[in-house]
KEDOTOR-315963 format. One record per residue (C-alpha): residue number from 0; residue in three letters; chain; x, y, z. Coordinates in Angstrom, 3 decimals. Example, Ala and Ser with C-alpha at 12.3 -4.5 7.8 and 13.67 -1.06 7.14 Angstrom:
# KEDOTOR-315963
{k=0 | r=ala | c=A | c1=12.300 | c2=-4.500 | c3=7.800}
{k=1 | r=ser | c=A | c1=13.670 | c2=-1.060 | c3=7.140}
END
This chain:
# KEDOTOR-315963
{k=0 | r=unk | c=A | c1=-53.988 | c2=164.946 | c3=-157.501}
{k=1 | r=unk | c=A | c1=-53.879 | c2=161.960 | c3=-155.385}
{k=2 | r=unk | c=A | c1=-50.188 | c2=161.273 | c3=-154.122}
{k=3 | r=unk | c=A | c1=-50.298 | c2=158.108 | c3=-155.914}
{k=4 | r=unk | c=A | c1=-50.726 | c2=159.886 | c3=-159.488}
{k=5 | r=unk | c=A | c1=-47.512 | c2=160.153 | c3=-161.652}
{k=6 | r=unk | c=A | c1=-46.068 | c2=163.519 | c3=-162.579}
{k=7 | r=unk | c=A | c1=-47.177 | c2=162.351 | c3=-166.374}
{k=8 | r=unk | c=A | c1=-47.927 | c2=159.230 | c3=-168.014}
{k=9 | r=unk | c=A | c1=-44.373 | c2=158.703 | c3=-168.932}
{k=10 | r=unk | c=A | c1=-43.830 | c2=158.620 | c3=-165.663}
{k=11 | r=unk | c=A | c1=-46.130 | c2=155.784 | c3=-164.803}
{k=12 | r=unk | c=A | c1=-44.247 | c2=153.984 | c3=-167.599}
{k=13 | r=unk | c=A | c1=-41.190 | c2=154.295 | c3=-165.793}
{k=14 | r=unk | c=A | c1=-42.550 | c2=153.014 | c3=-162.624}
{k=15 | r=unk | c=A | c1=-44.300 | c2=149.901 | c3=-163.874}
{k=16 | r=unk | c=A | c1=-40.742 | c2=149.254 | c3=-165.520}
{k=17 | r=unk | c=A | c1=-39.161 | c2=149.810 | c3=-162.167}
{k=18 | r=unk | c=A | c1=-41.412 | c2=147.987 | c3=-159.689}
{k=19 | r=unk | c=A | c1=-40.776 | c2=144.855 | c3=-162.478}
{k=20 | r=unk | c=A | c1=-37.479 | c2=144.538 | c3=-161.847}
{k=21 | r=unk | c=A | c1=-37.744 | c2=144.285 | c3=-158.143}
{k=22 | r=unk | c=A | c1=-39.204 | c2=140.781 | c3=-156.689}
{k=23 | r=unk | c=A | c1=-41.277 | c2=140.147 | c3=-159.558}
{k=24 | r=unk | c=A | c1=-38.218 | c2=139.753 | c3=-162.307}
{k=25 | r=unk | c=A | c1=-35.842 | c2=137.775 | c3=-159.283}
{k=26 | r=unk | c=A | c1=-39.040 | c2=135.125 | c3=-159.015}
{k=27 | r=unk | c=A | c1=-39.525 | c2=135.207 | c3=-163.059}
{k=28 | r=unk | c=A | c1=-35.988 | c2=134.797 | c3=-163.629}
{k=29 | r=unk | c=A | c1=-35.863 | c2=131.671 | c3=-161.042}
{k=30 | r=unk | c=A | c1=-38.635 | c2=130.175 | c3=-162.978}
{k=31 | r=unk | c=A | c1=-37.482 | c2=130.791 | c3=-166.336}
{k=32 | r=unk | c=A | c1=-34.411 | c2=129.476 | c3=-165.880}
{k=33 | r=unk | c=A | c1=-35.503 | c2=126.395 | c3=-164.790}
{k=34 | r=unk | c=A | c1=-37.983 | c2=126.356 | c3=-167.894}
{k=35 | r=unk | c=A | c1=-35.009 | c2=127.136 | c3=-170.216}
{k=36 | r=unk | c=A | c1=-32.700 | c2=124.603 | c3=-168.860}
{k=37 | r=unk | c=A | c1=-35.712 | c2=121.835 | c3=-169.063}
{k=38 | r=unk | c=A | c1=-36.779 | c2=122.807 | c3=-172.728}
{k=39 | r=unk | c=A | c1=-33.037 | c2=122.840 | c3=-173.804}
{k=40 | r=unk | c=A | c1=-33.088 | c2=119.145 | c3=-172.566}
{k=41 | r=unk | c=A | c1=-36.115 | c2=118.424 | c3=-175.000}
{k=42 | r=unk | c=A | c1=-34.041 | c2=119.524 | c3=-178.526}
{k=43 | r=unk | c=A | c1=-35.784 | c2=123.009 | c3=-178.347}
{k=44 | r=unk | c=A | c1=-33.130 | c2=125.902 | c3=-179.423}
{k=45 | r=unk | c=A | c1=-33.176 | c2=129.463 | c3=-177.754}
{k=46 | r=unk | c=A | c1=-35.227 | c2=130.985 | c3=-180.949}
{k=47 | r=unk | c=A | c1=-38.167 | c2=128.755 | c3=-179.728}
{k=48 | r=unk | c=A | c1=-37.425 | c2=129.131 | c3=-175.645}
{k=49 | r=unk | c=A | c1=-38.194 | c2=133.115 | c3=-176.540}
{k=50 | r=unk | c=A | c1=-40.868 | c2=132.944 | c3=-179.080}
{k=51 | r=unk | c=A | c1=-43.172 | c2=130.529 | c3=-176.767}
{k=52 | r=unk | c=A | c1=-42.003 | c2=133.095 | c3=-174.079}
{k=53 | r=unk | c=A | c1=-43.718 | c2=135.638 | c3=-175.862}
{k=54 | r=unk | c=A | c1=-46.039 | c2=133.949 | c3=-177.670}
{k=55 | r=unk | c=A | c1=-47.675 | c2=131.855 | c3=-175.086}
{k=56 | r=unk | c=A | c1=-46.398 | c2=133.929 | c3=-171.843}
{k=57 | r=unk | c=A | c1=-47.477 | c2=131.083 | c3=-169.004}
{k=58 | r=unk | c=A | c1=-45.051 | c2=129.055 | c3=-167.912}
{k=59 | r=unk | c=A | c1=-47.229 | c2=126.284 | c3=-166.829}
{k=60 | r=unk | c=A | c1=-48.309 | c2=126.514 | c3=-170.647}
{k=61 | r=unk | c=A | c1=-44.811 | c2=126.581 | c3=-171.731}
{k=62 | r=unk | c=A | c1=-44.247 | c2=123.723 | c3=-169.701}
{k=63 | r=unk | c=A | c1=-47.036 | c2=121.923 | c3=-170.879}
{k=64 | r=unk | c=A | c1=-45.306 | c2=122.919 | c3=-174.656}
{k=65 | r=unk | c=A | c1=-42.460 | c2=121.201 | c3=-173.556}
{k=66 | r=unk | c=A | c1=-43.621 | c2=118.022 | c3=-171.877}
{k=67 | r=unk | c=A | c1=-46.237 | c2=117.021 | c3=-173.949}
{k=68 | r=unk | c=A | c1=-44.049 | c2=117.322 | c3=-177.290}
{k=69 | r=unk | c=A | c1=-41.493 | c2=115.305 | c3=-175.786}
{k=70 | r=unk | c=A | c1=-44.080 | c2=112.424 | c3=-174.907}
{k=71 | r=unk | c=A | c1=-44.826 | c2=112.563 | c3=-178.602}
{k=72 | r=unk | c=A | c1=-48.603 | c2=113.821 | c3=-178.514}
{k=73 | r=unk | c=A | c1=-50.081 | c2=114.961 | c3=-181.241}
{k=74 | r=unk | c=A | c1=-49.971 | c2=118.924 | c3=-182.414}
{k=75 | r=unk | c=A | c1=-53.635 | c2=119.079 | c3=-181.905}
{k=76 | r=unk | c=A | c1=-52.937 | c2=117.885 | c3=-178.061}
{k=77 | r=unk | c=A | c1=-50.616 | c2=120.121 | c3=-177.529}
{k=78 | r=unk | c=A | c1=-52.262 | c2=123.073 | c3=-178.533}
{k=79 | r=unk | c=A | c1=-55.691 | c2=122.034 | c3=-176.530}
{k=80 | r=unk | c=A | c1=-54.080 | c2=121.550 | c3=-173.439}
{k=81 | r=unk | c=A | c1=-52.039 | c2=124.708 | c3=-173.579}
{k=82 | r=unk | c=A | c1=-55.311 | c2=126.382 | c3=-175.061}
{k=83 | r=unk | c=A | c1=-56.751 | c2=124.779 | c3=-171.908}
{k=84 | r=unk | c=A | c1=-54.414 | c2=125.832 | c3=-169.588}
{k=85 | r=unk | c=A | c1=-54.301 | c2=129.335 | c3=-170.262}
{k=86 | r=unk | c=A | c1=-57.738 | c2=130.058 | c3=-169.854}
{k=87 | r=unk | c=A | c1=-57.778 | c2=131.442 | c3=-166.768}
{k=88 | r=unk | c=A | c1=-56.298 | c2=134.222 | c3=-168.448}
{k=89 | r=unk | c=A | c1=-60.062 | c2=134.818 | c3=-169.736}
{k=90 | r=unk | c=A | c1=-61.251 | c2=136.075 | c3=-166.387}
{k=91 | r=unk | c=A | c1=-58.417 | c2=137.788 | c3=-165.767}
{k=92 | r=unk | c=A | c1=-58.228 | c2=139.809 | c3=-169.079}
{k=93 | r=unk | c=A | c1=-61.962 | c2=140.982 | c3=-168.345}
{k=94 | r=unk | c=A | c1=-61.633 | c2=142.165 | c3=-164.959}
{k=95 | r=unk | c=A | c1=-58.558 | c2=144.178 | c3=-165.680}
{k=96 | r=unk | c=A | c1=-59.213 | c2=145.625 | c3=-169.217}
{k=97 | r=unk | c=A | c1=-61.923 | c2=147.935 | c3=-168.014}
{k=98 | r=unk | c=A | c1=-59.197 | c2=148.791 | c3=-165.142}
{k=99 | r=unk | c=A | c1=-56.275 | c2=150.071 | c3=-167.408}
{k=100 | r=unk | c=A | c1=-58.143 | c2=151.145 | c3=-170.563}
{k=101 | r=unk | c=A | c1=-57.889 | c2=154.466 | c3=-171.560}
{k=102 | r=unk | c=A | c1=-59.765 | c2=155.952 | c3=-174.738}
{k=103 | r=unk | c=A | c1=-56.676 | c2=157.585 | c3=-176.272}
{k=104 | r=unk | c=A | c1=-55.025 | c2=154.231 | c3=-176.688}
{k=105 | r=unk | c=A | c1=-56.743 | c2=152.598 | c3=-179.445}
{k=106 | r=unk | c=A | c1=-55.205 | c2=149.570 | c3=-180.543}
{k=107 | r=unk | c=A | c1=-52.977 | c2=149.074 | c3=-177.592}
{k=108 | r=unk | c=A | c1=-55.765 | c2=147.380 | c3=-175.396}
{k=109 | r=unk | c=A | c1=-54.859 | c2=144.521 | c3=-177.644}
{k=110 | r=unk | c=A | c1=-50.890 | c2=144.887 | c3=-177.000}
{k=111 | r=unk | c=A | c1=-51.631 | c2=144.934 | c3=-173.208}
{k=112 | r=unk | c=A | c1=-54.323 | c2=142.203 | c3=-173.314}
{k=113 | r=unk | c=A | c1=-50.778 | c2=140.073 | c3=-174.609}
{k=114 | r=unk | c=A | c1=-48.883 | c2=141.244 | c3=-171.500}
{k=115 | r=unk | c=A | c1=-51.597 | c2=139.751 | c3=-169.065}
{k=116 | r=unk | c=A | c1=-49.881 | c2=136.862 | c3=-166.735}
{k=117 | r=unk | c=A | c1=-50.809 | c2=135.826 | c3=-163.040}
{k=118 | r=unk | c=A | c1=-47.875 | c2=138.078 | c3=-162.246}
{k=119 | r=unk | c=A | c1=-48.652 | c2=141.371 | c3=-163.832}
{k=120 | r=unk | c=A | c1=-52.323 | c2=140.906 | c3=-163.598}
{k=121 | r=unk | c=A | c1=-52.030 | c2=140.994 | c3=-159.201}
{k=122 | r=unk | c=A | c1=-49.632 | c2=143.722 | c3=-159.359}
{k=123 | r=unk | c=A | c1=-52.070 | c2=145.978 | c3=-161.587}
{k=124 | r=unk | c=A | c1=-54.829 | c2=145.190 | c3=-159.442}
{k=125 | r=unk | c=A | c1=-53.363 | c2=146.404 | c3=-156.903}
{k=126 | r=unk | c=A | c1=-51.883 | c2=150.025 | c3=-158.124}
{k=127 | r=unk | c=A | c1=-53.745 | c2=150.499 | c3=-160.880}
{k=128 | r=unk | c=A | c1=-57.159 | c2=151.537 | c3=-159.425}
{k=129 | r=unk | c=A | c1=-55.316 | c2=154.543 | c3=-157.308}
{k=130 | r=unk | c=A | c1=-54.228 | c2=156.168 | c3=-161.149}
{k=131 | r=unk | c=A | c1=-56.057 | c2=157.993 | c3=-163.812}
{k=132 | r=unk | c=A | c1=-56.721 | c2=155.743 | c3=-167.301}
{k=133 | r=unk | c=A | c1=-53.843 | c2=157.255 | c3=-169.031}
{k=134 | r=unk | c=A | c1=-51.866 | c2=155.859 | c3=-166.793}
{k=135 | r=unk | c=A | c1=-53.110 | c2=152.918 | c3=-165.937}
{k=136 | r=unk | c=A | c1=-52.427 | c2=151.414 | c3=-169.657}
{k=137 | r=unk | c=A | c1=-48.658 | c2=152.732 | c3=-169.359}
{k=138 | r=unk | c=A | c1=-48.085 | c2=151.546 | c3=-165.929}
{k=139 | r=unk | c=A | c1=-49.353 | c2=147.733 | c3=-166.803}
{k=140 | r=unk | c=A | c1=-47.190 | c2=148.215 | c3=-170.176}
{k=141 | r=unk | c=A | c1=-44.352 | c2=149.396 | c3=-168.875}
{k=142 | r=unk | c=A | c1=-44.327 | c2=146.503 | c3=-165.963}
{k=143 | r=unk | c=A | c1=-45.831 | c2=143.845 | c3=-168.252}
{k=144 | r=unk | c=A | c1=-43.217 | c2=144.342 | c3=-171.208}
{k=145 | r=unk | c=A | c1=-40.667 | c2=144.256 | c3=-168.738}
{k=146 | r=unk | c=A | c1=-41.879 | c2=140.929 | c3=-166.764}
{k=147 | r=unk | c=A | c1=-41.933 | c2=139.404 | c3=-170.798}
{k=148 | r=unk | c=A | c1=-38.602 | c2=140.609 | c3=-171.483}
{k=149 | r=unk | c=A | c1=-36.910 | c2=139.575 | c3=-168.751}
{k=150 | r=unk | c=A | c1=-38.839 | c2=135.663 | c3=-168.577}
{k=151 | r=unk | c=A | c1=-37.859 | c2=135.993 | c3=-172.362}
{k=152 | r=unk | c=A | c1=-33.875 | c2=136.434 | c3=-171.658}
{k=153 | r=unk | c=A | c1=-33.959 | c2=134.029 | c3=-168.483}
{k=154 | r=unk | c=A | c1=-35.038 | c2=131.520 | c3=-170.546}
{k=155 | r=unk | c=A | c1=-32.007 | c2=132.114 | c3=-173.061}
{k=156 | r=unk | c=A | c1=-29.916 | c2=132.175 | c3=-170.147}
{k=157 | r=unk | c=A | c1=-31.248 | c2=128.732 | c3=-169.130}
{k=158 | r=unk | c=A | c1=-30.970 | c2=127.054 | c3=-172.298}
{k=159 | r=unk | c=A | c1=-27.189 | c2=128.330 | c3=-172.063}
{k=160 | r=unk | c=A | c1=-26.936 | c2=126.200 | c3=-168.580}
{k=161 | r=unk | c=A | c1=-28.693 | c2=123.606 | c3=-169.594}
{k=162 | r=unk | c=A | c1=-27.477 | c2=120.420 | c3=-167.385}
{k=163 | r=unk | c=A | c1=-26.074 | c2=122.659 | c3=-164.530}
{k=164 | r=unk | c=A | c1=-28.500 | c2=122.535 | c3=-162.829}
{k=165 | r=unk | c=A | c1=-30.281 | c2=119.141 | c3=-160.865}
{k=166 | r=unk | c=A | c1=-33.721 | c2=118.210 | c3=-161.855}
{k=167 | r=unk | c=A | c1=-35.004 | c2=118.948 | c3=-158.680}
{k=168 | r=unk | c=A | c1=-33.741 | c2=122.556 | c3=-158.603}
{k=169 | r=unk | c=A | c1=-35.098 | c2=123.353 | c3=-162.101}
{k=170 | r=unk | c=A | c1=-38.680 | c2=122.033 | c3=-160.369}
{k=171 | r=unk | c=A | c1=-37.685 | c2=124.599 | c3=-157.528}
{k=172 | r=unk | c=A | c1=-37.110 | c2=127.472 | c3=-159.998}
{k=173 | r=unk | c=A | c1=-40.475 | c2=126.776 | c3=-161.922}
{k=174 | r=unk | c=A | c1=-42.497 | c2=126.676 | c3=-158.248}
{k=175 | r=unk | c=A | c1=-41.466 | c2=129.942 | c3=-157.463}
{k=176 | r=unk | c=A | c1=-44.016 | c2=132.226 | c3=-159.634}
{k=177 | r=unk | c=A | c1=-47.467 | c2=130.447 | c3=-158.077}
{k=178 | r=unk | c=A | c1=-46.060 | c2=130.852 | c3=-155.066}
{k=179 | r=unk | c=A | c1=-45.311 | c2=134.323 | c3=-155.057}
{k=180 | r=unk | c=A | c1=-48.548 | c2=134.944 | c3=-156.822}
{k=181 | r=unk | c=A | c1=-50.468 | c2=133.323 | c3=-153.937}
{k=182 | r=unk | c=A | c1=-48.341 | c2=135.547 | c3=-151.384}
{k=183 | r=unk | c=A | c1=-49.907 | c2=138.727 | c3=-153.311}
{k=184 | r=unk | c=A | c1=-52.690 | c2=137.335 | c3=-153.443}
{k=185 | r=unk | c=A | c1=-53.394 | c2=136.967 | c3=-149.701}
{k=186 | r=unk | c=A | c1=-51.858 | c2=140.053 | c3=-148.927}
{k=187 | r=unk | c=A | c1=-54.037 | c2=142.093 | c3=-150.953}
{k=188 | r=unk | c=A | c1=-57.202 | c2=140.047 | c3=-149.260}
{k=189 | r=unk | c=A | c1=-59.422 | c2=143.727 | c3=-148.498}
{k=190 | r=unk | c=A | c1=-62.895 | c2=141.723 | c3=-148.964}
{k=191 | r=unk | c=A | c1=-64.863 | c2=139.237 | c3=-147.683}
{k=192 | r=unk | c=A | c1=-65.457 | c2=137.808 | c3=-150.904}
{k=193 | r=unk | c=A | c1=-61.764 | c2=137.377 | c3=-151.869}
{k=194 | r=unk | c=A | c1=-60.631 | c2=136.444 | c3=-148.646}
{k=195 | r=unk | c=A | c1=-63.581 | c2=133.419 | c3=-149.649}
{k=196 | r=unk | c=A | c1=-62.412 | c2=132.701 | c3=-152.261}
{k=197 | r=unk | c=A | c1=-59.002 | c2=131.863 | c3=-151.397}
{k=198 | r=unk | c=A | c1=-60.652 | c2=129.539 | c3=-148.460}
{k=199 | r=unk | c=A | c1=-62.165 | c2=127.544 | c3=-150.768}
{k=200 | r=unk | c=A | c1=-59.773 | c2=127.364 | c3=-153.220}
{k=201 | r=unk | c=A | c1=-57.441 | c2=126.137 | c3=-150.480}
{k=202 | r=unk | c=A | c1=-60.049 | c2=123.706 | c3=-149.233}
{k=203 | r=unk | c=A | c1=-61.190 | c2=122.588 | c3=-152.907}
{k=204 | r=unk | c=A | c1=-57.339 | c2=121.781 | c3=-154.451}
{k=205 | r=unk | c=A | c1=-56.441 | c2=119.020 | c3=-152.278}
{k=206 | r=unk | c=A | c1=-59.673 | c2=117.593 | c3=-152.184}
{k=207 | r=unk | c=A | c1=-59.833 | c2=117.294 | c3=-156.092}
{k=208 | r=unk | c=A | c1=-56.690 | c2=116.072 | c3=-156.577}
{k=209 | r=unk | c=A | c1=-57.396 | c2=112.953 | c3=-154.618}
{k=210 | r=unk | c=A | c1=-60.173 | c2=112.297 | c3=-157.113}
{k=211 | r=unk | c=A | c1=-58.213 | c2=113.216 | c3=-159.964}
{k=212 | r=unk | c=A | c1=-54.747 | c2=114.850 | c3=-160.085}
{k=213 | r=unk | c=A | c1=-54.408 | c2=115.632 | c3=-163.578}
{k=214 | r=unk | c=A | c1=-58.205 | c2=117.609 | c3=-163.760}
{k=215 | r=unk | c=A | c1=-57.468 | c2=119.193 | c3=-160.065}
{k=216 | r=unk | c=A | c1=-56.527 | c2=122.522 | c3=-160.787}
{k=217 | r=unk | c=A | c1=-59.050 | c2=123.133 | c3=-163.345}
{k=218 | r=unk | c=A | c1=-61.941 | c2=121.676 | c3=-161.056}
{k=219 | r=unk | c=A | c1=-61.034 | c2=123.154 | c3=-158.072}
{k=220 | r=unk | c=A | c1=-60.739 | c2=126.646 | c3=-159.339}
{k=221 | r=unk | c=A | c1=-64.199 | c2=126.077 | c3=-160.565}
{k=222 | r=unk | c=A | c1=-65.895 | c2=124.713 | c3=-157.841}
{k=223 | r=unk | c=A | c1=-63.780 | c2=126.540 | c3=-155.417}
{k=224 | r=unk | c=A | c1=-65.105 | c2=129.808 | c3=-157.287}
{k=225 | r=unk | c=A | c1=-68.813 | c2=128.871 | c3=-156.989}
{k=226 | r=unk | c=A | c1=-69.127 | c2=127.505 | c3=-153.649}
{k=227 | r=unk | c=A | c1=-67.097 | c2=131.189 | c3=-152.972}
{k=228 | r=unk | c=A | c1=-69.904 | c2=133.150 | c3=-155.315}
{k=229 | r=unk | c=A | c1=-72.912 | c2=131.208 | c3=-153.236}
{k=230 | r=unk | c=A | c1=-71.598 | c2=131.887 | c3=-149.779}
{k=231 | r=unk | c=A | c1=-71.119 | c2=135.482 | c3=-150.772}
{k=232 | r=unk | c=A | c1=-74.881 | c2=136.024 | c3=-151.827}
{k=233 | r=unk | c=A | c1=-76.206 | c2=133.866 | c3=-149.213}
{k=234 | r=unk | c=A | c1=-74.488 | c2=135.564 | c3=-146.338}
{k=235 | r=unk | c=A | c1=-75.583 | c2=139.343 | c3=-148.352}
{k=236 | r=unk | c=A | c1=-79.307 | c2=138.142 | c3=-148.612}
{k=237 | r=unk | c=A | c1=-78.930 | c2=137.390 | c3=-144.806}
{k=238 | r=unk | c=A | c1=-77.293 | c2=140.725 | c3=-144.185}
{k=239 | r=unk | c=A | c1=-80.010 | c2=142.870 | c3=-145.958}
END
């Protein structure tokens, strides 16, 4: 057994739970606050701060939730652009499915599929290839359910200091997740096509949001993607 295997899958349980409520839960509970405080603001009461916590579980979704309903758009606008804004959960859930699924689970592929977030998707990325399948699903559980839990309570907590807080610090609190996901991100850069890919991401995000701020994210990831894909095959076509 590889010193990275668990004594039993319990185990691995216990240690996605624990490695959750190191840096990950202090940069979830920044953010969350700051999203609870903000949606508090808006007329929302802490039933709804949890249930779009769990239901939605993306704060730039949640935020979306938030901001757009205040501006008075319409339901069907709402739910397309948070529809639209999660769906880089799509790649994400299909890379790290075959990853974590173990045939003995059944049912619970969908439970984990719920848990996936920018957050608990790097960190199971990361440890999840050095385990067997049994406990891959109850290491990404165990840290996933915790990451939800504790976003879900920090946003309670926020709603409770609602108004303590200045505008710009709630912003502060909310920037904290991307940038601790991009942090993980280039320190698990072990390839030549990730470390790509985060060039021209980098390169791609300013450039589209001169030409259009609101569609920036969404373009650049695209096209920063591509152009990443392209240069990969050209530069293996030239290597073989």
């Amino acid at each position: 057994m590889a010193e990275s295997n668990f004594a039993t899958e319990a185990a691995a349980f216990r240690e996605g739970v624990r490695e959750a409520l190191g840096v990950p839960a202090a940069v979830l509970i920044a953010g969350y606050l700051g999203y609870g405080s903000l949606a508090a603001e808006h007329g929302y009461s802490v039933a709804q701060i949890v249930f779009a916590t769990a239901a939605i579980w993306a704060l730039p979704g949640q935020l979306i939730l938030v901001e757009m309903n205040g501006i008075g758009a319409s339901a069907v606008a709402v739910i397309a652009a948070v529809v639209v804004s999660s769906a880089r959960f799509l790649p994400m859930t299909v890379s790290i499915m075959p990853v974590i699924r173990g045939r003995r689970y059944g049912w619970w592929i969908f439970a984990a599929a719920q848990l996936v977030s920018m957050t608990n998707w790097a960190a199971a990325m990361r440890r999840c290839p050095e385990l067997p399948p049994g406990q891959c699903m109850l290491y990404f559980i165990g840290f996933g359910s915790t990451c939800m839990m504790v976003s879900a309570a920090s946003g309670a907590a926020g709603y409770g200091l609602a108004g303590a807080f200045p505008p710009l610090i709630r912003l502060g609190f909310v920037f904290l997740a991307p940038i601790y996901f991009l942090v993980i991100l280039i320190g698990d850069v072990r390839t030549r096509l990730a470390a790509t890919a985060l060039a021209c991401g980098a390169l791609a995000g300013p450039l589209f949001y001169l030409a259009s701020p609101q569609w920036s994210v969404l373009l650049a990831g695209v096209a920063g993607g591509t152009a990443a894909y392209f240069i990969q095959r050209v530069h293996g076509h030239r290597r073989a």
